[in-house]
N, C-alpha and C positions, 0 to 999 in steps of 0.2 A: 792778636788780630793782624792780619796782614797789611802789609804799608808797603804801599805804592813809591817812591822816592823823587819827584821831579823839581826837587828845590833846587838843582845847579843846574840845569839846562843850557846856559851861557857856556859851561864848557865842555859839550858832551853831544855836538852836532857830529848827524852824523844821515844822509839820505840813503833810501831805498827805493827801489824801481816798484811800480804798480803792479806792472806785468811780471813781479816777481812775487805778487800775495795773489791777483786773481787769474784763475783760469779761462772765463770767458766776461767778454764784456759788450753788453749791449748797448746801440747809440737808439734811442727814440728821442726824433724831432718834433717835441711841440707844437700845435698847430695854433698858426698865427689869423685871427680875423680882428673884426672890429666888437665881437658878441665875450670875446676868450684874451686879449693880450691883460698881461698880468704885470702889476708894479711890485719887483722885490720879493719873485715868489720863491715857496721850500717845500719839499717832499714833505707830505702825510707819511703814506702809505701805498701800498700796491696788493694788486694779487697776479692772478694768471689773465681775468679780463678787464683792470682798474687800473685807473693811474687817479691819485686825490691832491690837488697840490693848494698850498693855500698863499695865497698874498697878502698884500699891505690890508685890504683892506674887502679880502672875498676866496673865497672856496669852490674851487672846481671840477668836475670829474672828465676825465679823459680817457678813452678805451686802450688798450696798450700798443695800437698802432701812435699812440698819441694825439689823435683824434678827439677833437672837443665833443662833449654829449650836453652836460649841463650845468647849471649857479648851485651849489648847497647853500641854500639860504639867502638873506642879504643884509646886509645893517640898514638899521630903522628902527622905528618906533613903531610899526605895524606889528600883525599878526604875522609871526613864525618870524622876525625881523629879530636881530641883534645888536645890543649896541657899541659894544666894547671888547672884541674877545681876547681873553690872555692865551690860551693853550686851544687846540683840536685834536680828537684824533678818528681816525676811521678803523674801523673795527670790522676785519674781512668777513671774519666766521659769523657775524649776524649780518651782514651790508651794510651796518650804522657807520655814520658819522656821529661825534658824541664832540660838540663845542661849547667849553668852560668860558665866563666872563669876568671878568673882575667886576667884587660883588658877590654876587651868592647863588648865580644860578647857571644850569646846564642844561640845553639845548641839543635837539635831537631830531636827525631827520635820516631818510633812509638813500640808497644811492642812487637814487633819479632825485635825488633833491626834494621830496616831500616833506614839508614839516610834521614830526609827529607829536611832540613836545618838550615840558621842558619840568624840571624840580629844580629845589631850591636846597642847595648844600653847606648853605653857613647861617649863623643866627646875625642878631643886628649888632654885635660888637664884634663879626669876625668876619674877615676877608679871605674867598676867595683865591687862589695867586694862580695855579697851574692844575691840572685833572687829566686822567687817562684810564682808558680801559685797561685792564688788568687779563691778559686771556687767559693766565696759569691760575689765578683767581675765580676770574667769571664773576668781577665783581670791578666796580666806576670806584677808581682810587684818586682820590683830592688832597690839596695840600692848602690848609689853612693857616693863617695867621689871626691871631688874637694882640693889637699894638694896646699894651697896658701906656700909662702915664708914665712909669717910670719903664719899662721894657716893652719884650715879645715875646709869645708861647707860639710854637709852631705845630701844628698837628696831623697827620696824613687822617684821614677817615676812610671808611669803603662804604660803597651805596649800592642797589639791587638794581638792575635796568630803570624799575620803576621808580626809583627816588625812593628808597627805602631805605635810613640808615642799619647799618652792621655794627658798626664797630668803631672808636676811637682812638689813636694812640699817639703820645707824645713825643717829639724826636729833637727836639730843642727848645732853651729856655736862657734868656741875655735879661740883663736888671741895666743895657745902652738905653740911655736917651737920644733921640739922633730924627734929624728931617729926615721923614720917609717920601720916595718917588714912586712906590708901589709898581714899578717895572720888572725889576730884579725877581723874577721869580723860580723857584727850585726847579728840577729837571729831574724828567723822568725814563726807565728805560726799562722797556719788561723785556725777561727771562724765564728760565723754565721751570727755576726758583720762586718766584714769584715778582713781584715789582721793586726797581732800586731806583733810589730817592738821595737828590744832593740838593743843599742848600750855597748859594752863591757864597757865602760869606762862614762856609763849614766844610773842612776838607774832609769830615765823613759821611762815605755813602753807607746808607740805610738801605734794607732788605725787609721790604713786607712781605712774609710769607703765607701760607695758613697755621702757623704757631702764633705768627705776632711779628712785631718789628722787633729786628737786633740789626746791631754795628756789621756791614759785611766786610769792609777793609777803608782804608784810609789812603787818598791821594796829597800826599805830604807835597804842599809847597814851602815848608819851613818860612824864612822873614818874606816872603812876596806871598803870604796868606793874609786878603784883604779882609778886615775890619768889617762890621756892618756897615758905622757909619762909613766907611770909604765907599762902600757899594750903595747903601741909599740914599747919602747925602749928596747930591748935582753939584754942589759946594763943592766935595773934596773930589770932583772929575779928574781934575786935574795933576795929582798926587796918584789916586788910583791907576792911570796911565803911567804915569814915572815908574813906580816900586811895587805891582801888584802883577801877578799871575791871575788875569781874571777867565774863569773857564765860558768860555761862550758857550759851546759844543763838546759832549762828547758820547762815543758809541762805543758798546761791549759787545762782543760777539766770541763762543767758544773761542776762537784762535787769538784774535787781538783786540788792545782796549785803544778805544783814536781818540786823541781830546785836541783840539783846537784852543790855542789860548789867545787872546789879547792883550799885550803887555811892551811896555816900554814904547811907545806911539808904533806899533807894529802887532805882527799875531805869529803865532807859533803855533805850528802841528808836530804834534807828535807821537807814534805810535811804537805803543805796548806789548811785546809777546808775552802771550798769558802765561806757555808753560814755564818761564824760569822769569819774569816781572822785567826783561831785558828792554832797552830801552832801541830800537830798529830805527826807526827816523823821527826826528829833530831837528826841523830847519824853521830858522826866523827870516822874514821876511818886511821892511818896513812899509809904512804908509805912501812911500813915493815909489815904490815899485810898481810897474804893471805891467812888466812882459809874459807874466803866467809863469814864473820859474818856482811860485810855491808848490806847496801841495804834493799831489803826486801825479807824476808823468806818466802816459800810458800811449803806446804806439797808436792807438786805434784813433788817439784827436790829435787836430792839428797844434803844432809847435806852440802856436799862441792860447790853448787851451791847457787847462790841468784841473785833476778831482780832487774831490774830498768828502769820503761819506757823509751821509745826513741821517742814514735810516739803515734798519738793520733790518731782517726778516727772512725767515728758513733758508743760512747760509749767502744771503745775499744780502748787498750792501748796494745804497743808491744816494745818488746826490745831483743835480743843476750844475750843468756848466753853461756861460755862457756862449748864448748863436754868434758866429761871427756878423752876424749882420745885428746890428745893437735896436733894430726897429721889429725883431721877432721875438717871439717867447724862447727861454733858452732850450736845450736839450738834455733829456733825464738821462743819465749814466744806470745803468743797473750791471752790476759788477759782482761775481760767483768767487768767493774767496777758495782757494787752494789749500789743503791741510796744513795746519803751523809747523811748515821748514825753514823758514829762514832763519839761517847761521849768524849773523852781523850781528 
């Protein structure tokens, strides 16, 4: 199985220019009101007339001038109302929005914001954690957890639009006892393959295909690989910070794999060329920095700006930087990668 290597990092920096992977890059400004400013928002998804972004605490659509249209949904206890969401995603090829909650159910509305409903994808002793549409599939792929007394069983499932289950399948199994914070939830990233699935506290990623789940390659952090209990117990925060490679983020795309880490009271980006696993940029950056010198640099924003993918999508890659004026919504970067040449 192929194995990814980025257990020494510490000595093996090394940056690359932006404008050295994308061809074209797109600036769309946000539009700022009193109906639309957003707390702590991140790219859904996009198409050619969408922009879907979600915040702290709400789901947006925007035209791709950036232009506010409408609320997907709103938390509450009302009809078509949410109370907790862990994961969302917008699904271009039907218009849906498809939003998971921690707990057992998913929530569905279409892109003017209509509720259309909702099914229920875990039984009473299983939680919930993260869900997305699957487009190589064509089928709502979940990730369950089952917390036994003495451990956890983790399970992806698929469901039919309609909340019809498919199928179950097992991807991990620990006999840890440990205070759960039920935050931490796996991460998902569809391909053409099918859908690839990580677990925070498991440096393999999983491939659901239509054969079934197998092991697709392994992201080796060797000793900064954290523990369950490091990642669910609030207790050991503060260790996890010290000695851990914790993956917040990361994205795969034909040409390169981006992961964002946070580790040693700072974060780390680092990016992948797929054809030879070579490791192109690697820069850390700590907690007390904030000139914009992480990330990646790119001619098109000012000095005090820099990107960093969030979303991938037919050869493009998109992410939030923020407005220089800190009282607007930020500005989406959509960014057209260039065939994998870089030499470094």
């Amino acid at each position: 199985m192929l194995t990814i290597d980025i257990s020494n990092l510490e000595n093996n920096e090394c940056i690359v220019d932006g404008n050295d992977i994308f061809s074209k890059i797109e600036n769309i400004i946000i539009e700022t009101n009193d109906s639309c400013l957003m707390n702590s928002p991140s790219i859904l998804s996009f198409d050619d007339e969408n922009i879907v972004l979600k915040g702290y605490d709400d789901i947006k659509k925007f035209d791709r001038e950036g232009l506010f249209k409408c609320n997907i949904g709103k938390r509450g206890h009302g009809y078509g109302e949410y109370v907790n969401a862990s994961s969302a995603y917008y699904c271009s090829a039907r218009q849906l929005i498809f939003l998971g909650t921690f707990g057992d159910e998913v929530y569905k509305y279409d892109i003017n914001g209509k509720y259309i409903g909702k099914f229920s994808v875990a039984s009473s002793d299983e939680r919930l954690m993260t869900s997305k549409w699957c487009e190589t599939l064509g089928l709502y792929v979940c990730e369950t957890r089952r917390y036994r007394s003495d451990g956890l069983d983790v399970y992806l499932s698929t469901w039919t639009m309609d909340g019809k289950k498919v199928a179950s399948y097992p991807v991990y199994s620990d006999n840890l006892t440990t205070e759960c914070n039920f935050t931490h939830t796996g991460s998902m990233r569809n391909t053409s393959e099918g859908m690839l699935f990580m677990l925070p506290f498991d440096n393999t990623v999983h491939l659901l295909s239509k054969e079934g789940v197998s092991e697709a390659f392994v992201i080796d952090r060797g000793k900064h690989t954290p523990s369950r209990d490091l990642v669910e117990d609030n207790g050991n925060s503060a260790k996890l910070e010290r000695e851990c490679y914790e993956i917040r983020n990361w994205n795969i795309t034909p040409n390169y794999i981006y992961i964002g880490i946070s580790c040693f009271r700072g974060y780390r980006d680092v990016i992948i060329r797929r054809t030879d696993n070579a490791i192109i940029h690697n820069k850390y950056y700590s907690y007390k920095e904030d000139d914009g010198t992480q990330h990646l640099r790119l001619k098109e924003l000012s000095d005090k700006a820099s990107f960093w993918p969030w979303t991938y999508k037919d050869g493009k890659v998109a992410g939030l930087v923020e407005n220089e004026d800190k009282r607007l919504n930020p500005i989406l970067i959509i960014a057209t990668e260039k065939p994998n040449t870089i030499t470094k």
